[in-house]
C-alpha positions in Angstrom: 0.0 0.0 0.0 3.3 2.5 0.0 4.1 4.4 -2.5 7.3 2.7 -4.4 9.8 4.5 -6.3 13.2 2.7 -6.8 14.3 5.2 -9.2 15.7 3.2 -12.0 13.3 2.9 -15.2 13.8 -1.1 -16.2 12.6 -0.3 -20.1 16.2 1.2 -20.7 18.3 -1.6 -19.2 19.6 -2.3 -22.6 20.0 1.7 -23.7 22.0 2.5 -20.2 24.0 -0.7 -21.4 24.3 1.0 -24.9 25.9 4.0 -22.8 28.3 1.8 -20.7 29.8 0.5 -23.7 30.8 3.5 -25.7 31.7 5.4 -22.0 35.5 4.7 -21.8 37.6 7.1 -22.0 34.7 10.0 -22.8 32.5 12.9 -21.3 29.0 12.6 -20.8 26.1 14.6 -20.3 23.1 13.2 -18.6 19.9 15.8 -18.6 16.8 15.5 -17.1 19.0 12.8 -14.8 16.5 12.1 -12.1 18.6 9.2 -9.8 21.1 9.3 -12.1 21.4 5.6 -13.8 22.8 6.6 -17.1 25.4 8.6 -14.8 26.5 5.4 -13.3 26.7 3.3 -16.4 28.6 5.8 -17.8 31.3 5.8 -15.2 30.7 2.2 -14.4 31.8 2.3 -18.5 35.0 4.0 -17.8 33.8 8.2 -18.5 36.6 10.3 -17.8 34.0 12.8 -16.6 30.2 12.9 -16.3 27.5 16.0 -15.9 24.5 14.9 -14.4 21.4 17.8 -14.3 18.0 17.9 -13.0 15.9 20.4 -11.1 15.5 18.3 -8.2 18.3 18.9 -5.1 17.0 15.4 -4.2 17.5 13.3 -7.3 21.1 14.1 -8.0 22.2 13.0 -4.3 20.3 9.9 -4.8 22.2 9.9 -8.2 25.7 10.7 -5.8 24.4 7.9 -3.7 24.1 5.2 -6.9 27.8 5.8 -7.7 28.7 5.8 -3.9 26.6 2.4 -3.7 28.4 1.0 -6.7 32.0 2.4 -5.7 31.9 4.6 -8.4 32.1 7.6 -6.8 34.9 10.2 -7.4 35.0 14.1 -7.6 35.5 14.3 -11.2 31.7 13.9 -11.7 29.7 17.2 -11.6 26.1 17.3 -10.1 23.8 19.9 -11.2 20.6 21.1 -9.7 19.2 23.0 -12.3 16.4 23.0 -15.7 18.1 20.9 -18.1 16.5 23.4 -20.8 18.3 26.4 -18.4 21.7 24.7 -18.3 22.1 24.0 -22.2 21.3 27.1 -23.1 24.2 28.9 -20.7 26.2 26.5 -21.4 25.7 27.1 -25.4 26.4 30.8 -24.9 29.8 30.4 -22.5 30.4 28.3 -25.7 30.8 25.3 -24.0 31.6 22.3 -26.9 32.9 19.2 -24.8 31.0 16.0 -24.4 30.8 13.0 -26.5 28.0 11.4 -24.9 24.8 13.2 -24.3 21.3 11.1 -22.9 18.0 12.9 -22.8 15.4 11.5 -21.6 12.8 14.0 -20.7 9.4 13.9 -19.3 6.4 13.9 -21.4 5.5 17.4 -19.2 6.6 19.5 -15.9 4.5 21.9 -14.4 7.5 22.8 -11.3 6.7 25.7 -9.5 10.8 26.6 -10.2 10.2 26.7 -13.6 9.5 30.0 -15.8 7.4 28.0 -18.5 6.0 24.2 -18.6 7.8 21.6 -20.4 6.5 20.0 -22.6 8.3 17.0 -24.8 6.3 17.7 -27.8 6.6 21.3 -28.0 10.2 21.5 -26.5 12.4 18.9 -27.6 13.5 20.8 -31.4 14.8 23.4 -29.2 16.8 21.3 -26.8 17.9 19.1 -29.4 19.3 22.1 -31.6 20.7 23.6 -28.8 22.3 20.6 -27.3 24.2 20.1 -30.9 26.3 22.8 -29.7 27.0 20.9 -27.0 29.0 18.0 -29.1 32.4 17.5 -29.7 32.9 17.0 -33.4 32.3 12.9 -32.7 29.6 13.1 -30.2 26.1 11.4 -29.7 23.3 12.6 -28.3 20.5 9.7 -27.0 17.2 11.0 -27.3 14.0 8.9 -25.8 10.5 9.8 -24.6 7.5 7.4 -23.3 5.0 10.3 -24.5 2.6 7.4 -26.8 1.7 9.7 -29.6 5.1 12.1 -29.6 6.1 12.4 -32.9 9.8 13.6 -33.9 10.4 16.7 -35.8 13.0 15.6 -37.9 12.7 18.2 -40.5 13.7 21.1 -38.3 16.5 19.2 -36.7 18.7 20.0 -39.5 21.9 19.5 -37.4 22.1 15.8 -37.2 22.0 12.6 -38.3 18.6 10.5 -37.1 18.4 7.0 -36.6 15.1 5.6 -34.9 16.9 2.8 -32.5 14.1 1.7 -30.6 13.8 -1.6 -31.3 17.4 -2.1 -29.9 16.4 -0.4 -26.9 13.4 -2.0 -25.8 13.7 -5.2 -23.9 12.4 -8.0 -25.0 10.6 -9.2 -22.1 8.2 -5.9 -22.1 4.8 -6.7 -24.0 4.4 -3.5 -24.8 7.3 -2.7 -27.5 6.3 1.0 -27.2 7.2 1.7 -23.8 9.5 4.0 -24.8 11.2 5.5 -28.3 14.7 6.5 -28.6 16.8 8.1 -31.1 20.4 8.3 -32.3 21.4 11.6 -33.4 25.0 12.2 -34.6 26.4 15.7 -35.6 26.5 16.2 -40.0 29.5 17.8 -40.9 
């Protein structure tokens, strides 16, 4: 009768493996973090360094908690309580350009009091997505995925990047429903 939250989504198991894989040796973003699983694949992977945002104080040190729990934890890592839209639009105007790994995996829609404007994953995620392209080192990935059912992709006015649809890679196999979750790979065109 409690209210259970163990803060790890099971449908991307095989996308935070994905992650793990191609972490050594690389930075990596994590927005919209909440306890910070991607965070701890990625160093669990080998990351040189990691950036893990979300809006809630509470989230991230759960998120410093995972990699103390997995002996993971080092002071290399940055943890940062702020909007994920916020912090990748500063850091696009300090000109930051620096990770290779980037995951985004929004909600379908906020509503926090700490926030100017709603979010919304339909309306906002051409934006981000331009803005986080600027964000990339020249060889960099950005890992887009939303459970919103009837989201659809703008692809035409994300004119920076690559698209590959890799859901079906994504999805377990042991969830019946196959659209739990979509997910994109989006590389930088040159």
């Amino acid at each position: 009768s409690d209210y259970v939250d163990t803060g790890l989504f099971l449908d991307h198991r095989l996308t935070r493996q994905m992650v793990r894989e191609q972490s050594e040796g690389k930075s990596v973003l994590n927005l919209f973090a909440y306890t910070g699983s991607f965070t701890v694949y990625a160093v669990a992977g080998g990351a040189s360094a990691t950036t893990t945002v979300d809006l809630s104080k509470n989230y991230l040190q759960w998120a410093q908690r995972n990699l103390q729990l997995n002996g993971l934890y080092s002071p290399g890592h940055e943890y940062i309580p702020q909007d994920c839209v916020e912090f990748v639009n500063e850091a696009v105007t300090q000109g930051e350009r620096k990770y290779d790994i980037v995951v985004i995996d929004p909600p379908t829609y906020s509503n926090s009091k700490r926030l100017d404007d709603d979010w919304n994953v339909q309306t906002g995620h051409v934006d981000l997505l331009n803005a986080t392209a600027n964000l990339l080192n020249a060889e960099g990935v950005i890992y887009f995925s939303t459970n919103f059912r009837k989201f659809k992709l703008y692809q035409d006015q994300l004119t920076a990047f690559s698209i590959e649809e890799i859901s079906k890679h994504t999805v377990p196999e042991d969830f019946r429903n196959r659209r739990i979750h979509r997910c994109w790979k989006l590389t930088p065109v040159i």
